[in-house]
C-alpha positions in Angstrom: -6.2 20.4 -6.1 -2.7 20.5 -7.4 -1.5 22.9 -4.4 -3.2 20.7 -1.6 -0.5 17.4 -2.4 2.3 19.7 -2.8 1.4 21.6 0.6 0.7 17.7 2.1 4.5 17.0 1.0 5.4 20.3 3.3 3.5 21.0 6.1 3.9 19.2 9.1 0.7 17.7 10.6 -0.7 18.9 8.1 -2.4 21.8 10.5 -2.5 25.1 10.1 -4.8 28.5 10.6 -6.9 29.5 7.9 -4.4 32.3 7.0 -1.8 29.7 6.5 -3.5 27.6 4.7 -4.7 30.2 2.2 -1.2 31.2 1.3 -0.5 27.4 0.7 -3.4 26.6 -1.9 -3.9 30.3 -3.0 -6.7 29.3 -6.0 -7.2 25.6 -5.0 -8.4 26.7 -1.2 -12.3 26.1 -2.0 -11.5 23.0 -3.5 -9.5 21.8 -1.0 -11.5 23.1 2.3 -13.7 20.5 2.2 -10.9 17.7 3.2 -9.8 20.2 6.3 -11.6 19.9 9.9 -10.9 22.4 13.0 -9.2 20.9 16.4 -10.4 21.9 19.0 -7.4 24.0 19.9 -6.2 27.1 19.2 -2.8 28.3 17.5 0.0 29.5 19.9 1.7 30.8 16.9 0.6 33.0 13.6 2.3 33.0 10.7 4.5 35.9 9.8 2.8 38.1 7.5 6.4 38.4 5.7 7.4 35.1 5.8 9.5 35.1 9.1 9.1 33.3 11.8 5.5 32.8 13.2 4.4 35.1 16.1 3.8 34.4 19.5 0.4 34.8 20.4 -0.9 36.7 23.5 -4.1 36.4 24.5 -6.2 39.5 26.4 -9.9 38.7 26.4 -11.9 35.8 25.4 -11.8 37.3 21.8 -9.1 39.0 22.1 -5.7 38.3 21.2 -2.6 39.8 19.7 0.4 38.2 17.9 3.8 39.5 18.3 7.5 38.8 17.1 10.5 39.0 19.5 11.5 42.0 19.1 7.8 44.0 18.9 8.2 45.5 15.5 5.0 43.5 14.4 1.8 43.5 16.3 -1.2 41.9 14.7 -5.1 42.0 16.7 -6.2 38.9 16.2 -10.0 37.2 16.8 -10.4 33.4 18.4 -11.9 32.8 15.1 -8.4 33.7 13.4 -6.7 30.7 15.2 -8.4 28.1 14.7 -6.2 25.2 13.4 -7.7 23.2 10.5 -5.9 19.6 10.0 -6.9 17.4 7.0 -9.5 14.9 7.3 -7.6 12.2 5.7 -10.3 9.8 6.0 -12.5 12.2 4.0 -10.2 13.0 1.9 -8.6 9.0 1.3 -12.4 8.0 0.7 -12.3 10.2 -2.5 -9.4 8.7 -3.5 -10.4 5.3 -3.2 -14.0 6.0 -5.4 -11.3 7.7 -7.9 -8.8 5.0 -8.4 -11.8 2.2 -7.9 -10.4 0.4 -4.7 -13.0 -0.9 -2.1 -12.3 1.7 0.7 -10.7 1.2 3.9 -9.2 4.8 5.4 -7.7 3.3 8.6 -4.6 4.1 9.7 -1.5 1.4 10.0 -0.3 1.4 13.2 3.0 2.8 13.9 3.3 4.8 11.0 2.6 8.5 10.9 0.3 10.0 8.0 0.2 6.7 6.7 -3.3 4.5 5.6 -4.5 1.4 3.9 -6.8 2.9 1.0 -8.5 -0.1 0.5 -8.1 -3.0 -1.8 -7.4 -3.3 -5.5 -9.0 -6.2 -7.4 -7.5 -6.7 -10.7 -9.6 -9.6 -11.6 -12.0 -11.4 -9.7 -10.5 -13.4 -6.3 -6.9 -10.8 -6.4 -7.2 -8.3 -4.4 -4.2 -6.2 -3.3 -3.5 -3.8 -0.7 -3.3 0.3 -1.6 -1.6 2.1 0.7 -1.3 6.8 1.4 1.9 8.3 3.2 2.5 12.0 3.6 5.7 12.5 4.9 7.4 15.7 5.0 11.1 14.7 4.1 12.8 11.6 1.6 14.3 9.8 5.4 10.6 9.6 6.8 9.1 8.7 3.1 11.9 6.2 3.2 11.1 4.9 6.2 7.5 4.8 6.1 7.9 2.5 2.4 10.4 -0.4 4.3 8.0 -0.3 7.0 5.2 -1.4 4.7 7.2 -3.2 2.5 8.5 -5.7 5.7 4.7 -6.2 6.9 3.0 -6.7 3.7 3.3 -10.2 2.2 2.1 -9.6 -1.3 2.5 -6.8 -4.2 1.3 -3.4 -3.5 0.0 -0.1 -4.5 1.9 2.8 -2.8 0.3 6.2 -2.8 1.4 9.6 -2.0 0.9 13.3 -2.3 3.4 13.7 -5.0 6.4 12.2 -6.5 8.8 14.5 -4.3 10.3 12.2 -2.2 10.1 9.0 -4.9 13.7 8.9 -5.1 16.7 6.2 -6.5 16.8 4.6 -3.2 13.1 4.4 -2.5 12.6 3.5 -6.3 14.7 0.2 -5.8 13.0 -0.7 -2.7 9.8 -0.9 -3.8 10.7 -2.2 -7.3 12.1 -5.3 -5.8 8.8 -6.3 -3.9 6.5 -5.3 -7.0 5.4 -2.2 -5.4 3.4 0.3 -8.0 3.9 3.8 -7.2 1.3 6.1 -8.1 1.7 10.0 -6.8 -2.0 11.2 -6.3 -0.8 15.2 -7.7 -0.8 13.1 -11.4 -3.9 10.2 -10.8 -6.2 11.9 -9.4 -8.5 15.1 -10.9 -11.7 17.0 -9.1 -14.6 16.3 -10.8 -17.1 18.7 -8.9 -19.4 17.8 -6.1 -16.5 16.7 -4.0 -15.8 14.1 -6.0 -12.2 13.0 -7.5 -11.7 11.3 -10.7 -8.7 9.5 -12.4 -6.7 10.2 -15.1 -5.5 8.7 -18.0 -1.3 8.6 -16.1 -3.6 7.1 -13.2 -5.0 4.0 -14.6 -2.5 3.2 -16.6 -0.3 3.2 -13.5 -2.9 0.8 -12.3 -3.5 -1.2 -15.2 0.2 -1.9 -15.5 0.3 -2.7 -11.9 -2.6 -5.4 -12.2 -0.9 -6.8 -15.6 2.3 -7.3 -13.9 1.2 -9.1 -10.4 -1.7 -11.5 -11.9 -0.6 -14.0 -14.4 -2.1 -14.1 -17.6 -4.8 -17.1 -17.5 -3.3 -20.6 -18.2 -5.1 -23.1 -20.7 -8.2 -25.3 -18.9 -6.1 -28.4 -20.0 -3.0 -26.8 -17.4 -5.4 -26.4 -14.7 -6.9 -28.3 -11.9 -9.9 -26.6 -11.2 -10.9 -26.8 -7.3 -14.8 -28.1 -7.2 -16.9 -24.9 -6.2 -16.5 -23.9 -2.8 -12.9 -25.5 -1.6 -10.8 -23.4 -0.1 -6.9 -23.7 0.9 -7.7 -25.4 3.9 -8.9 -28.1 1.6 -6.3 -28.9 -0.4 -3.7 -31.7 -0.3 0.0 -32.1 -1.9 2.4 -34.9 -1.4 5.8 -35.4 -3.0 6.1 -38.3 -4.6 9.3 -37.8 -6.0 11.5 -35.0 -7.3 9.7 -34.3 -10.1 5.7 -35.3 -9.3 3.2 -34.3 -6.8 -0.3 -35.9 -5.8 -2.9 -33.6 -5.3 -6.7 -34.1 -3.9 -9.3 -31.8 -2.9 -13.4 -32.3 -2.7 -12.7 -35.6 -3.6 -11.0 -35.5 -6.5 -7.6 -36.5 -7.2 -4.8 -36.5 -9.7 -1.3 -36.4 -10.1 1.2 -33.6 -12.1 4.4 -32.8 -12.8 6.5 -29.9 -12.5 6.1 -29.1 -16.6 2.0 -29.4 -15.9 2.3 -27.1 -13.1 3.9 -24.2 -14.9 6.8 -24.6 -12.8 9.9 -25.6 -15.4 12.6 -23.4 -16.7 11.4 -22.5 -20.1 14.9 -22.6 -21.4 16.0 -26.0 -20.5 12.9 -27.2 -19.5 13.9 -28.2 -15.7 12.3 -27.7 -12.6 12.4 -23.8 -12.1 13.1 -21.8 -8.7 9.5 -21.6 -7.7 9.3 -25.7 -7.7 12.5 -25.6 -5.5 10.7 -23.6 -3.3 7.4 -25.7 -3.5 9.7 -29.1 -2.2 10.9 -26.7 0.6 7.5 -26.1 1.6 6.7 -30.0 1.1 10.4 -31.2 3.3 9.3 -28.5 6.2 5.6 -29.7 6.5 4.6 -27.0 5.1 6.9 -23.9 6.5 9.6 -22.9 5.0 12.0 -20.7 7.3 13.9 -17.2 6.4 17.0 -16.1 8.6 17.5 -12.7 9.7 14.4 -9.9 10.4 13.0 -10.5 6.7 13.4 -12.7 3.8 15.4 -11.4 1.2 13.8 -9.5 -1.9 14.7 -12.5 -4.0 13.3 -15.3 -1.9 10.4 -12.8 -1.6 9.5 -12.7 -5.3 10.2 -16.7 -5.3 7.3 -16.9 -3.1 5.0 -14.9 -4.6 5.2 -16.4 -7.7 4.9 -19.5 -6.4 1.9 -18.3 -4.8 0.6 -16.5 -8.4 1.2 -20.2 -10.1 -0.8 -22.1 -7.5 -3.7 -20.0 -6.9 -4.2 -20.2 -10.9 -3.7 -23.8 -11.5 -6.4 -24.9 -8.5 -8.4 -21.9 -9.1 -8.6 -21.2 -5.5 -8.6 -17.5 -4.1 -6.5 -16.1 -2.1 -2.6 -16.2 -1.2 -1.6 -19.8 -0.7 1.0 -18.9 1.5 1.2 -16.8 5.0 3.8 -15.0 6.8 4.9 -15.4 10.5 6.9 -12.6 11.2 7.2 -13.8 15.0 8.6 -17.5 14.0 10.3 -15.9 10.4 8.6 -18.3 8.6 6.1 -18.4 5.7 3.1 -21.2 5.8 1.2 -23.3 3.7 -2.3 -22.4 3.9 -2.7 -26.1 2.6 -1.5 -29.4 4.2 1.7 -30.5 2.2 4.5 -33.6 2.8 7.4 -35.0 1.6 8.3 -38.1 -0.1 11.3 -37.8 2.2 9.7 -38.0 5.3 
């Protein structure tokens, strides 16, 4: 199926008549003809049969049609059957994917964005899941485009797949870098197995793998951890300041109190309260929002969160993202009730 994501990086739509789209995937067309679905409308235009610019086509009968170029010199009879345009049936086609790359399937399309899908979900370990998202654009501006778009309405790390690596390029690369965002081009991840079926290879899951290794922390010691009581969620939790350096925590009834070192939130160089804990006081000052300026927060304050969020959901053993983002106020929130000892 290696011609079918290099004609998705090229052909607008992607639609085209059968005679196009045998010229695009040559050996790989029975493969590949599974994933493609007729429209209901017929061509206005044939290819070329030399490459030039597609004929105009004139119909004559019911069945009967002839495609022509400006100037006459080529004159092809045609049949309705001949122009029928077949478009690919991403959701078929994304639903293969998914079973491949072993994401609980979605297929529906985000809003605003053309050619472009949540896959499903990707679940590491048990209570992380994270988004997987397919764009087919046809040049680097629109991939471009299409990633920041994602990238500004996604709160947490995700998995960004396309066709091919094509349009992967410096500026994209540092985009999605800073937000944690694996790339994995489906031309190199993904294999037919027969039956319709896709399967992954070895480039695939390790692209995986090292995604999953990289946005869940490694599991802290039972003796760092405050293990929620089965059943507590976020909305159960609560944190108060009670100074700069120690917090009070209670949830199903239990209580206890920690410091920043206990939390996993210190500077392992000098031992102080890191960035992250900085952040957590913000949250605790605010009543539990914490405000960005401008149309985003910036990549670093970003990643500040998130591991904030990573740290938290491990100590309390709680699932989920602790924290939320309001795009419409440009704030994050607490999915937990948090206050200040200075207020």
């Amino acid at each position: 199926m290696t011609r079918l994501w290099l004609t998705l990086d090229r052909l607008p739509g992607p639609a085209a008549v059968a005679q196009e789209w045998k010229w695009w995937l040559r050996d790989d067309v029975a493969a590949a003809h599974q994933y493609l679905v007729p429209d209901p409308q017929p061509a206005t235009a044939y290819p070329h049969p030399k490459g030039g610019l597609p004929l105009a086509v004139v119909p004559h009968g019911p069945d009967d049609f002839v495609a022509v170029d400006d100037g006459g010199g080529v004159r092809l009879q045609l049949r309705r059957a001949d122009l029928v345009v077949y478009r690919v049936d991403f959701r078929k086609l994304l639903r293969a994917a998914a079973g491949a790359l072993g994401v609980e399937p979605d297929g529906e399309p985000v809003g605003g964005l053309r050619n472009t899908f949540r896959v499903g979900d990707l679940t590491p370990v048990a209570g992380r899941s994270f988004p997987v998202y397919f764009t087919a654009q046809t040049s680097r501006d629109e991939f471009h485009a299409a990633a920041q778009a994602l990238v500004i309405q996604t709160a947490t790390p995700f998995v960004l797949t396309a066709p091919t690596n094509h349009f992967y390029r410096p500026q994209a690369q540092r985009l999605l870098a800073d937000r944690d965002v694996a790339f994995v081009p489906l031309a190199d991840a993904l294999v037919p197995t027969g039956a319709g079926a896709l399967g992954i290879t070895e480039a695939g899951r390790y692209q995986l793998d090292r995604f999953g290794a990289a946005v869940v922390p490694a599991a802290r010691p039972a003796s760092e951890c405050f293990l929620a009581p089965t059943g507590c969620t976020w909305a159960d939790l609560r944190v108060r300041f009670l100074d700069g350096h120690t917090v009070s925590v209670e949830i199903g009834g239990q209580t206890a109190v920690f410091n920043y070192t206990q939390m996993g939130l210190h500077d392992r160089r000098n031992g102080k309260p890191d960035k992250q804990w900085e952040l957590f006081r913000e949250f605790a000052d605010g009543g539990g929002f914490v405000r960005w300026s401008g149309a985003r927060p910036i990549a670093l304050r970003q990643k500040q969160r998130e591991n904030l969020g990573h740290v938290l959901e491990t100590f309390f053993a709680l699932p989920g993202d602790p924290f939320r983002a309001n795009p419409a106020e440009r704030r994050w929130e607490a999915a937990f009730r948090i206050g200040s000892d200075r207020r």
